[in-house]
N, C-alpha and C positions, 0 to 999 in steps of 0.2 A: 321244281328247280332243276329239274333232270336235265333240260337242252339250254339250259342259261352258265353263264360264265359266274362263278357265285366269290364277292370279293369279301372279305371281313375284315374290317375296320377296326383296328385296335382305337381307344377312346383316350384316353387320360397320357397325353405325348404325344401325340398323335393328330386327331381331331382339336380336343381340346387343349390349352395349353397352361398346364398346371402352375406356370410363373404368373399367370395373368391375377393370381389370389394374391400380389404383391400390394396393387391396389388397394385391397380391405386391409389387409395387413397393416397398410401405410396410415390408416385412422386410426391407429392403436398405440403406433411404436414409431419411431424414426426410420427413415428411408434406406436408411442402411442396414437398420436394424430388422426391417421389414425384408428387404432383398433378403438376406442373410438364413432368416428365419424360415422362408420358401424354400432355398434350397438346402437346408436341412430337414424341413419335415418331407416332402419330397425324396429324398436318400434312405429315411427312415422308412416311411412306408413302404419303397420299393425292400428294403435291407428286413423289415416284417417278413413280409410272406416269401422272402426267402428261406427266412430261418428256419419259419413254420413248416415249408414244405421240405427241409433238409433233415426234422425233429419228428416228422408225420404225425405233425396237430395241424389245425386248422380253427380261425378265427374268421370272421365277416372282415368284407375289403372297410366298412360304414367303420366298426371299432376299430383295425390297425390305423384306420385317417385318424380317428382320434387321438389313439393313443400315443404313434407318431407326433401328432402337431403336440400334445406336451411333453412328449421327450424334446422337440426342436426347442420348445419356448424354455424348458428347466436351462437347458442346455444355453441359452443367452440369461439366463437369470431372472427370466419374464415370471409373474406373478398372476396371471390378470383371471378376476372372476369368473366362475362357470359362464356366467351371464354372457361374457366377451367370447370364451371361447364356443359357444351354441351359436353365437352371433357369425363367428368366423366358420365354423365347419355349415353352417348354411350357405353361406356365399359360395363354398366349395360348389354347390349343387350349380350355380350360377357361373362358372370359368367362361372364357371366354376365348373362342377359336381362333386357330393362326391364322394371318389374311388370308391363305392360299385358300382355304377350306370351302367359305361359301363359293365361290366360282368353280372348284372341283367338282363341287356335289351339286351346284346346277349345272353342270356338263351331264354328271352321269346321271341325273333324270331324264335324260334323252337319251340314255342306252339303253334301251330296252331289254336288249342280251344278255345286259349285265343284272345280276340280284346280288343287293349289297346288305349287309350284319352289320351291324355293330357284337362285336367281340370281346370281353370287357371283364380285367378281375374283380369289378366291383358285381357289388348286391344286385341283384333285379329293381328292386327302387330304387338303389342311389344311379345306375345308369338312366333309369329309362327317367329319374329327376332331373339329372343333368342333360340331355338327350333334349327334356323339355322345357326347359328354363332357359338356360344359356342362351340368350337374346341372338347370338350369332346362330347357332346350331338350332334352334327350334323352329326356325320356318325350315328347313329342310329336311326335318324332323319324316316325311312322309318318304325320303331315298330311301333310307332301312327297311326291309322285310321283317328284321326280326331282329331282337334284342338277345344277345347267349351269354349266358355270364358262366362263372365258374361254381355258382353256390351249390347244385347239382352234387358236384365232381368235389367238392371240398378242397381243393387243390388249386394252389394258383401257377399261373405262370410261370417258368417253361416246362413245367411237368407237362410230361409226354399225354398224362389223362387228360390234360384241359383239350391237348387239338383234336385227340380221339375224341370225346364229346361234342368241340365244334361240328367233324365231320357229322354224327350220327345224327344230331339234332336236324341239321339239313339232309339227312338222305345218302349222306355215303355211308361207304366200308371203311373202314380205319386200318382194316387191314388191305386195300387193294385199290384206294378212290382217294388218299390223299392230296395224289398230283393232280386233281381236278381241282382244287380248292387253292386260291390266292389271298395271303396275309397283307395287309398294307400296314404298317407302324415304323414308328420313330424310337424305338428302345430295340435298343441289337441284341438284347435277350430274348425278346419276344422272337427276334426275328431267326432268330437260330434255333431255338425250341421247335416253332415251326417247320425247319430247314431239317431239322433233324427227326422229323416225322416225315418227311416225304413231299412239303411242300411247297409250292412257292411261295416267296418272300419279298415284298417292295419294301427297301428299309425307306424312310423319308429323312435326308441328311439337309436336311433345313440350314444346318450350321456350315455346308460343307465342308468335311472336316473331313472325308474319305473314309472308306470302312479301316478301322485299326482294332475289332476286336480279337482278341487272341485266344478265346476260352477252346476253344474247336479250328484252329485254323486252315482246317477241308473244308469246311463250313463255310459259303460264301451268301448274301442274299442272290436271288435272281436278278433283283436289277436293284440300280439305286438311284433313288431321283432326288432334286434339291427344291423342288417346288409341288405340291401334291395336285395338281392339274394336268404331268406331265406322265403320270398313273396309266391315261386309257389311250397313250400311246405303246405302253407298254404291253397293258395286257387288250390282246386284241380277237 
């Protein structure tokens, strides 16, 4: 990977689009109730492995999904048997990509120069599951070099260990080889964790909604795109 351009792909917001679990949701519960339900377990799980990494515990990404989707469901009053919810955190493995995604990632199989990761707080199974399931995302399954999780590192997102072990895993210094390394994701945590290691950052503002986050505001991504095709203009 030494003379290639090396990009890593945050997964879950990103790649994948975690509201698309609205679907399953919607055989279980009412449409509204199902929307509802996403974006609370979604908030949870992101609001998990914050807390974890603020407390210096660490759980598997596989348990906080769980645990999160029944805090979402307690949290509407939902009741529904182990059975439903196995039935639901398997679909999970199954999401399904934002349009833009297949046509980005058949570009960048014609970039040669480019070596692309998938980068990911989830497990080594539950990525490389979804990676290969998700009927959108699995024929392109073959762009990725390599799968990096954080299970290594016990540590999720934006803790400064996770990009340091991005880098090593691929071959850099963490301490001098950052700025070789390009992030691509759609959570402006991610994207700033990155940013404040050293490296580049494609935020993906899908929503266009302009970067407004305030945590660090030196902090900017490197570029920001609103369609994830418009990526390998960027990095060249």
């Amino acid at each position: 990977m030494e003379n290639k351009t090396i990009v890593a792909f945050d997964l879950y917001g990103t790649l994948l689009s975690t509201d698309s679990i609205v679907k399953h949701l919607g055989q279980h519960f009412s449409s509204t109730t199902a929307q509802s339900i996403s974006k609370s377990w979604r908030r949870y799980q992101l609001e998990y492995t914050w807390r974890l990494n603020s407390m210096g515990r660490y759980d598997s990404f596989s348990n906080i999904t769980r645990n999160s989707l029944r805090h979402a469901l307690a949290e509407h009053g939902e009741k529904p048997e182990k059975d439903v919810i196995d039935e639901i955190l398997r679909a999970y493995d199954s999401l399904s990509t934002f349009p833009d995604v297949p046509s980005a990632l058949g570009q960048l199989a014609h970039r040669p120069e480019i070596t692309a990761v998938v980068f990911s707080n989830g497990t080594q199974d539950t990525v490389t599951n979804s990676v290969h399931h998700s009927p959108d995302l699995s024929p392109h399954r073959a762009v990725f070099k390599e799968i990096i999780t954080v299970d290594e590192v016990r540590q999720f997102k934006p803790a400064p260990a996770v990009y340091a072990h991005l880098a090593q895993t691929i071959g850099k210094l963490p301490s001098s080889q950052m700025a070789d390394l390009w992030l691509v994701s759609g959570n402006p945590f991610d994207v700033i964790g990155a940013r404040s290691c050293g490296m580049h950052a494609i935020w993906v503002d899908r929503g266009c909604r302009g970067w407004i986050d305030a945590a660090l505001p030196d902090l900017q991504p490197t570029a920001v795109v609103h369609d994830l095709n418009d990526i390998l203009t960027v990095i060249q």
